[in-house]
C-alpha positions as CSV (number, residue, x, y, z in Angstrom):
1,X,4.8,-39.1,41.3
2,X,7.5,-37.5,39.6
3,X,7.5,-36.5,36.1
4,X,7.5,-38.1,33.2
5,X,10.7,-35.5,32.4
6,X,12.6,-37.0,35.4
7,X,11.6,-41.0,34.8
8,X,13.1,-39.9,31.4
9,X,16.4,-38.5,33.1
10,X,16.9,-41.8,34.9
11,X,16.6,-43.4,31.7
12,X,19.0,-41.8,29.8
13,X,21.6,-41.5,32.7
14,X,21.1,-45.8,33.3
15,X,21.6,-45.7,29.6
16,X,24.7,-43.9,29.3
17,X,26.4,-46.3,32.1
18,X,25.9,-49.4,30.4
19,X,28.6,-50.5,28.3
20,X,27.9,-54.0,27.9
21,X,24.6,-53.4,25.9
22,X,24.1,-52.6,22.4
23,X,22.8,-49.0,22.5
24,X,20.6,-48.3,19.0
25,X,17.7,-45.8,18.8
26,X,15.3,-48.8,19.8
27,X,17.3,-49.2,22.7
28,X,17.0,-45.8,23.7
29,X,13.3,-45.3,22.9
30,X,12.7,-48.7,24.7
31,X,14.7,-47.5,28.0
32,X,12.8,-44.5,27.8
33,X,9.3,-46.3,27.4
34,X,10.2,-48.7,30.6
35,X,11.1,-45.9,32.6
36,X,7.5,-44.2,31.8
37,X,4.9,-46.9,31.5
38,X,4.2,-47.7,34.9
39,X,1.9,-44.3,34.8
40,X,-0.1,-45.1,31.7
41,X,-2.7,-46.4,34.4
42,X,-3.6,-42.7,35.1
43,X,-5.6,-43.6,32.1
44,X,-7.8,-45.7,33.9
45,X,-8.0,-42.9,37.0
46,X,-8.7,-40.2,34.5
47,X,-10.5,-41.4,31.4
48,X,-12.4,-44.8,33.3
49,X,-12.2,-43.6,36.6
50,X,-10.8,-46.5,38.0
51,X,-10.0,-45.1,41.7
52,X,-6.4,-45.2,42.9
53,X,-6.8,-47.8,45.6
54,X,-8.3,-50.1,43.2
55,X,-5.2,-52.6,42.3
56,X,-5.4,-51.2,38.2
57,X,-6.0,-47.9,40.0
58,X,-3.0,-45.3,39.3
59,X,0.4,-46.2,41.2
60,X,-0.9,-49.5,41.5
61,X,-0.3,-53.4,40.3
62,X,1.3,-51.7,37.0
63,X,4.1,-49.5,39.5
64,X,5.0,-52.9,41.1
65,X,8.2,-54.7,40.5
66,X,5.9,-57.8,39.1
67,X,4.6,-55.8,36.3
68,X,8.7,-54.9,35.7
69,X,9.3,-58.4,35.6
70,X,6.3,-59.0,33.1
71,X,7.6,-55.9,30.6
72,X,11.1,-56.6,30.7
73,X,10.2,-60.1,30.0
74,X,8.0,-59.0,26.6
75,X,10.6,-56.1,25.6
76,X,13.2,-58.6,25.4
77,X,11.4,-61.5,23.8
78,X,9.7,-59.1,21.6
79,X,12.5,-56.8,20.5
80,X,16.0,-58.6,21.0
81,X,14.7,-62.0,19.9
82,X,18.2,-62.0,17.9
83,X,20.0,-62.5,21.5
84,X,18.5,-66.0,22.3
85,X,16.0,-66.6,24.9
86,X,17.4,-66.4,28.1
87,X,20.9,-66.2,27.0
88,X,23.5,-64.5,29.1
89,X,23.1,-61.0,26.6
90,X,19.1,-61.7,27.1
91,X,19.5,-61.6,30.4
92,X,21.6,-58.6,30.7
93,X,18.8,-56.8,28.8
94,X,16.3,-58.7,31.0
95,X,18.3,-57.5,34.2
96,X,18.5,-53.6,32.9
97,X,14.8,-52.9,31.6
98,X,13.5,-54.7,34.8
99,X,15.6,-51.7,36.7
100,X,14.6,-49.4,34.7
101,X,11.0,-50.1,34.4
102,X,11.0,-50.9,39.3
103,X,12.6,-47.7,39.5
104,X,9.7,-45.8,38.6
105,X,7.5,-47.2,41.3
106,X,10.8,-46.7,43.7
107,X,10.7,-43.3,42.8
108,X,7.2,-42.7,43.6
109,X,7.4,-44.1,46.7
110,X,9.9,-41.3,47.8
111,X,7.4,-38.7,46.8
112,X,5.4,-36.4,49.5
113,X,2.1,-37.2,47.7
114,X,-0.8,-39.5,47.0
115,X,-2.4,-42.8,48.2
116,X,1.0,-44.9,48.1
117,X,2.4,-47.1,45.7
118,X,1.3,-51.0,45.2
119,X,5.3,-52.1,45.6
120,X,3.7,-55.7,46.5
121,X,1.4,-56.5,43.8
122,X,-0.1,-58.6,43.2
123,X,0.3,-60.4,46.1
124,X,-1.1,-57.4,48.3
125,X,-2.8,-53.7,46.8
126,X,-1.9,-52.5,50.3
127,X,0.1,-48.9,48.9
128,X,3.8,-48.2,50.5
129,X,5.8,-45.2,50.7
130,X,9.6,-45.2,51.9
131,X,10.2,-43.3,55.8
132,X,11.5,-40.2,53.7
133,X,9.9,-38.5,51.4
134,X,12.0,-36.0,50.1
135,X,10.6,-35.7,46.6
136,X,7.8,-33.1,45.7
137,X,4.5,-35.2,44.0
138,X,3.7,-34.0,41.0
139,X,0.0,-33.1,40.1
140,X,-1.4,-34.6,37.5
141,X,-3.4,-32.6,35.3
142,X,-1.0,-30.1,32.9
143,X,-2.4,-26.8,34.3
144,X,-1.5,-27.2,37.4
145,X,1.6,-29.0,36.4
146,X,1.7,-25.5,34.2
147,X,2.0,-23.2,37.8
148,X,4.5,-22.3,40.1
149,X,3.6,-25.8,41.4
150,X,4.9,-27.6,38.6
151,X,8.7,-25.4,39.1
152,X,8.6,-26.3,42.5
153,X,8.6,-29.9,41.5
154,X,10.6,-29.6,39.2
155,X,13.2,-28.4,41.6
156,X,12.5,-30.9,43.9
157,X,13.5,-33.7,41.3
158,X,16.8,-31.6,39.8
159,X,18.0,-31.8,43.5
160,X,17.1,-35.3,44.1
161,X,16.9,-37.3,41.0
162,X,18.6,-35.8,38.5
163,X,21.7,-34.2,39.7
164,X,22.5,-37.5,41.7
165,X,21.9,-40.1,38.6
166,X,23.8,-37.8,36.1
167,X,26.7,-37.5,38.5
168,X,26.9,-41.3,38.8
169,X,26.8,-41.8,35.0
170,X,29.5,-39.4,34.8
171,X,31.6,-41.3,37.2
172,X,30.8,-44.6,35.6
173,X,31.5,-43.3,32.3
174,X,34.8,-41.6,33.2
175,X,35.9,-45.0,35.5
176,X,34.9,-47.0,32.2
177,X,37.3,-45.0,30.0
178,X,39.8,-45.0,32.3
179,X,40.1,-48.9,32.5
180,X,39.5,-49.1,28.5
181,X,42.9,-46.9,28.5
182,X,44.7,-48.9,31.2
């Protein structure tokens, strides 16, 4: 999986190219939480010991775009309420914490590491990862994450997450400005 760091990155770089959203500190803190959630369920593998293939199991039913649809669905009813249920605002929120909150499970499904990820749930637990696997898994306890294991995927995700998702929210910011000026 990658870090919690990098699921933070992607947040704040899908953040920074929307311009059609209100962006407050709960919006923020929100995209931030989205981005992250998914691997609250190492809970469960650590503290219940729930075993990864088990469909609560870590990168399972709560890594799958379902469970995306499920949170965005409750972050939006819950905390933009103001917008109107299921008006076209509520859906643009709808539409960009769903993103956020898939892309984590997308991400760990390009990692080099683990059982797989539950992309189908729940209509399947059977785990996926994508034909390339370019991303280094992180571990998951914090002293190993504390080693030259931990740099090494650290490295791994500067090179291919956050160094590609800053450079497009760059270029959408810059493209943005230069049709607000035009």
């Amino acid at each position: 999986m990658p870090t919690i760091i990098t699921h933070s990155v992607v947040a704040v770089s899908a953040g920074v190219s929307t311009t059609f959203l209100n962006r407050s500190l709960k919006f923020w803190i929100l995209s931030i939480v989205c981005s992250s959630l998914p691997d609250a369920d190492v809970i469960g593998y650590h503290w219940l010991y729930i075993p990864s293939y088990h469909f609560l199991g870590h990168r399972g039913f709560f890594h799958s775009p379902f469970f995306a649809a499920i949170l965005s669905f409750l972050v939006v009813s819950v905390f933009y309420r103001k917008e109107g249920m299921f008006s076209k605002q509520w859906w643009k929120y709808f539409l960009y914490f769903f993103i956020l909150t898939a892309s984590h499970g997308i991400l760990d499904a390009l990692t080099n590491g683990g059982s797989g990820i539950a992309l189908l749930s729940p209509l399947t637990n059977e785990r996926y990862f994508f034909p390339w696997t370019p991303i280094e898994v992180s571990p998951l306890s914090i002293s190993r994450f504390l080693s030259p294991r931990g740099m090494t995927v650290l490295l791994s995700e500067l090179l291919w997450i956050w160094i590609p998702v800053l450079l497009i929210a760059i270029v959408v910011r810059l493209k943005t400005k230069r049709n607000a000026t035009a």
